[in-house]
N, C-alpha and C positions, 0 to 999 in steps of 0.2 A: 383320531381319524385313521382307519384304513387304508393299505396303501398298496394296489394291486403291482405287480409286477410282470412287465411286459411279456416274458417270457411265458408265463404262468396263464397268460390269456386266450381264450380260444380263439378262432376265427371270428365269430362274428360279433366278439367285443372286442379286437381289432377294426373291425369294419366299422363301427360304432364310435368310437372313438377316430378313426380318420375321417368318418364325416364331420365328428362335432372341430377335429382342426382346419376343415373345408371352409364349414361358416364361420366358424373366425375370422378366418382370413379372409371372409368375402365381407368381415363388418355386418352382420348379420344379428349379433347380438346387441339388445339393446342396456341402457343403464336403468338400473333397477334404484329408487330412494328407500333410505328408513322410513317408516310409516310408524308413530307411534300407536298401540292398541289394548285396550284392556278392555275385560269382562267380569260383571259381579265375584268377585272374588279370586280372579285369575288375570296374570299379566304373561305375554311370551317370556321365555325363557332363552337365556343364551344355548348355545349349540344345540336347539329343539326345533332347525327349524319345520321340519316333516307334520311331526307333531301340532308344532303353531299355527301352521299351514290349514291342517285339515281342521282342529277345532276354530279358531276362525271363519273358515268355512260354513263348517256345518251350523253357525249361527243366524246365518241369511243367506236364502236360495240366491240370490243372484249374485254372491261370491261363490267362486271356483280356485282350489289347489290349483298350482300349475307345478310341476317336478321340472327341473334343468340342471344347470352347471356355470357356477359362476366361475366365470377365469381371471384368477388367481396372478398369471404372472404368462409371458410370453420368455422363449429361450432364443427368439431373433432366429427362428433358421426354421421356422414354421411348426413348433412344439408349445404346448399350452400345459398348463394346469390347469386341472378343472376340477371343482370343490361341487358336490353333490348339494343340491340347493333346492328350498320350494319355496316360491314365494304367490299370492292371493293375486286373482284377477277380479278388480272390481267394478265395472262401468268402463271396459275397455282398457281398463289402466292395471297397471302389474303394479305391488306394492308389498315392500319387505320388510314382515313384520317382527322379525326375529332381531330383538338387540346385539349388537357387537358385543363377543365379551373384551373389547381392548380397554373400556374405560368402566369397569363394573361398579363401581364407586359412584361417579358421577349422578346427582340427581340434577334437575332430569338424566336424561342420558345426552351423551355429547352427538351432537352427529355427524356422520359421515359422506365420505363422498359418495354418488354411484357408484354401483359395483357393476360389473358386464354382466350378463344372465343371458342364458342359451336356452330355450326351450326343450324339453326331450321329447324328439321327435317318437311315438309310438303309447304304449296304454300307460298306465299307470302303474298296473300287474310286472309291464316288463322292468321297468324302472327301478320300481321297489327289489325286483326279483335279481338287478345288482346290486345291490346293499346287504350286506356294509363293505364288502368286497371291492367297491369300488368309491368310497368315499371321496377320496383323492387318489386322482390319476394326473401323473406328469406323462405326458405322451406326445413323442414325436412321430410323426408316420414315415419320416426319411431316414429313422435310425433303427 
């Protein structure tokens, strides 16, 4: 993962980044579950999730990518981490279909708790157009 540095950032991935510690803090984010998934001859892959995202997708029109930011960890003084993430919208419902590699062994796969998932507010173009630059970002907006 990618790890941008604060200093290194322009203005308005600054700005982007102090909103997405806005909604945090307003509880905004919801918890996203593992979803397991597989297709004739393909299964998600760990740390694929961009990737999983779209061709799951593009297997049934009425699944949609959604690109966000799972937070990762709070530093208690209004700073987050936030882990570049895509996870499928299906029937109103968000589902994350990229396995943890924490238990890569495990068959089935073990499962996990919800993870928090942030929407990225703007296109998809812009999204991608941070990566891999911004993979993981710890960011406080008070420091």
């Amino acid at each position: 993962m990618s790890q941008i540095d604060r200093l290194s950032m322009t203005p308005e991935i600054r700005d982007y980044f102090t909103s997405l510690c806005k909604r945090a803090g307003a509880d905004t984010a919801v918890p996203v579950s593992f979803v397991s998934v597989s297709d004739v001859g393909w299964v998600p892959s760990a740390r694929a999730c961009h990737a999983n995202a779209d061709r799951w997708a593009s297997l049934k029109p009425a699944r949609k990518v959604v690109r966000g930011w799972l937070i990762g960890a709070t530093d208690g003084a209004g700073g987050y981490l936030f882990i570049a993430h895509s996870v499928v919208e299906e029937c109103g419902e968000l589902h994350d279909i990229t396995p943890a590699d924490s238990f890569p062994d495990v068959v089935p796969l073990k499962p996990e708790p919800p993870r928090l998932f942030l929407r990225h507010e703007g296109s998809l173009e812009s999204f991608d157009a941070m990566l891999p630059q911004c993979n993981s970002v710890s960011f406080n907006p008070f420091m």
